[in-house]
C-alpha positions, -999 to +999 in steps of 0.1 A: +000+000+000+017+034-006+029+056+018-005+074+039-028+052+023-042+038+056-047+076+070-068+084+038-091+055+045-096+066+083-103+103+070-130+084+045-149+067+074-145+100+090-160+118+064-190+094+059-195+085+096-200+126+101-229+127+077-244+092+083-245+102+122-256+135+124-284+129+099-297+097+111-336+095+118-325+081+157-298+111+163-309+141+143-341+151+163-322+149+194-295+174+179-323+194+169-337+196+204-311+201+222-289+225+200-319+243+182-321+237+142-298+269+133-276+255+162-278+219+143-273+233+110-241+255+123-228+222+140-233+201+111-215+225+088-184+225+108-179+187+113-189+185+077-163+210+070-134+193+093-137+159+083-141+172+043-104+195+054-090+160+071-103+141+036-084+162+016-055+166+036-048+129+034-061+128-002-033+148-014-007+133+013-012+100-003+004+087-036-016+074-062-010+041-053-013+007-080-044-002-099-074-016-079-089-024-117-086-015-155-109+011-165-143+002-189-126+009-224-154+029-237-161+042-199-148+079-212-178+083-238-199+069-214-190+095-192-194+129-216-227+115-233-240+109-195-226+137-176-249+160-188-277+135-176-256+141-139-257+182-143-290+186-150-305+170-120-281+183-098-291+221-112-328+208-110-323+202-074-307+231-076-334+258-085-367+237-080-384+244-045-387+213-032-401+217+005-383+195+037-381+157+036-410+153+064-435+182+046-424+178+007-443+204-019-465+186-046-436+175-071-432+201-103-404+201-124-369+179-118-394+162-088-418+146-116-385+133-131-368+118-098-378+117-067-346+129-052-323+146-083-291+161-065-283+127-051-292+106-081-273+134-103-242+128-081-243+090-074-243+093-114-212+119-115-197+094-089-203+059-108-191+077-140-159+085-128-154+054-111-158+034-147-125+058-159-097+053-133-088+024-112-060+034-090-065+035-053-065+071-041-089+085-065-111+051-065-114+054-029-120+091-030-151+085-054-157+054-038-166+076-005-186+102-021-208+076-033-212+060-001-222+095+013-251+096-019-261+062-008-267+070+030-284+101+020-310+083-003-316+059+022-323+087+050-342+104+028-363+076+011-369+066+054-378+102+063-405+102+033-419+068+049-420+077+083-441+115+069-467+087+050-453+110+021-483+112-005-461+116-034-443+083-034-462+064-056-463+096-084-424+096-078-396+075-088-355+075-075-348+064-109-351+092-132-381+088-159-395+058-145-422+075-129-430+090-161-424+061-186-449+039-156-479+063-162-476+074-123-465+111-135-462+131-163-434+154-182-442+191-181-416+209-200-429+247-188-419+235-153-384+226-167-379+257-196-352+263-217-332+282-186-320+252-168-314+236-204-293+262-214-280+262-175-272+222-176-250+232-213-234+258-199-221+241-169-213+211-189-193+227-212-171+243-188-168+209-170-155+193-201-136+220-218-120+232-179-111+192-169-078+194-186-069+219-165-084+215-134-082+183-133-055+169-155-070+150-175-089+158-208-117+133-212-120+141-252-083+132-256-082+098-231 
């Protein structure tokens, strides 16, 4: 294992444990009581914020490290004809009024398409990314940001439950299905050509900035 390795993985169970804990259906309320919900919200940014500083601390402390796998060979086309799939429900999320988890507004918009579009649009970014490298330190990077979309789907799919959440059966986690089921229906005024034109946008300046962000140029391999 190279050099660190070992401290990178115990700033990853850091970084999920924070979230997974302090949201929990069994330990958030009692935060909330005792602390106040600004008080929570202010406590949950900071440990968010110094287990995310101890992540990437150790993230870039660490060397790459060998291959955990080889790549999908047509995993980078994948990735740029799907990736705008991954902005556009995270910019859905983004500017669709959604409600809280326990009193959700009637879906509109991004909500008709999935039930829960900033996670789905990031477990997507995550699994993407995950088809185009192999070696350790970033696998387990992308590895932990998906475990931190899987906890938050499953708090949120329980907190929707527990609410008797009316809007389940007209919603679907998997984006369309809903729709393409019969149980909702696509209107296109509720999505508009902004967030379109948003999603291209952003896109763009993921794929044309990557090279230099980043490193890597996912049009050139």
């Amino acid at each position: 294992m190279p050099q660190g390795f070992f401290e990178l993985i115990a700033a990853s169970f850091a970084l999920i444990g924070s979230h997974a804990a302090m949201s929990a259906p069994s330990i958030r309320p009692r935060l909330v009581d005792s602390l106040g919900r600004s008080g929570f919200y202010v406590v949950y940014a900071l440990v968010s914020l110094l287990t995310l500083g101890v992540f990437i601390w150790a993230y870039g402390a660490v060397e790459s490290g060998p291959d955990l796998y080889q790549p999908l060979g047509a995993g980078r086309w994948v990735a740029v004809f799907l990736m705008p799939v991954a902005v556009f429900l995270v910019i859905g999320r983004l500017t669709t009024p959604y409600g809280t988890p326990t009193a959700p507004r009637a879906p509109q918009g991004i909500y008709r398409i999935c039930r829960f579009p900033g996670t789905i649009g990031l477990l997507l970014w995550v699994i993407l990314h995950l088809l185009n490298l192999g070696d350790a330190r970033r696998a387990l990077f992308y590895l932990a940001m998906g475990v931190i979309c899987v906890v938050a789907l499953v708090k949120n799919q329980r907190l929707r439950r527990s609410a008797a959440d009316s809007h389940l059966e007209s919603t679907s986690i998997v984006p369309f299905a809903a729709i393409l089921k019969g149980r909702q229906r696509f209107v296109w005024q509720e999505i508009g050509w902004g967030r379109v034109a948003l999603t291209v946008a952003v896109y763009l300046g993921f794929l044309l900035g990557h090279a230099y962000v980043v490193g890597h140029d996912p049009l050139a391999g």
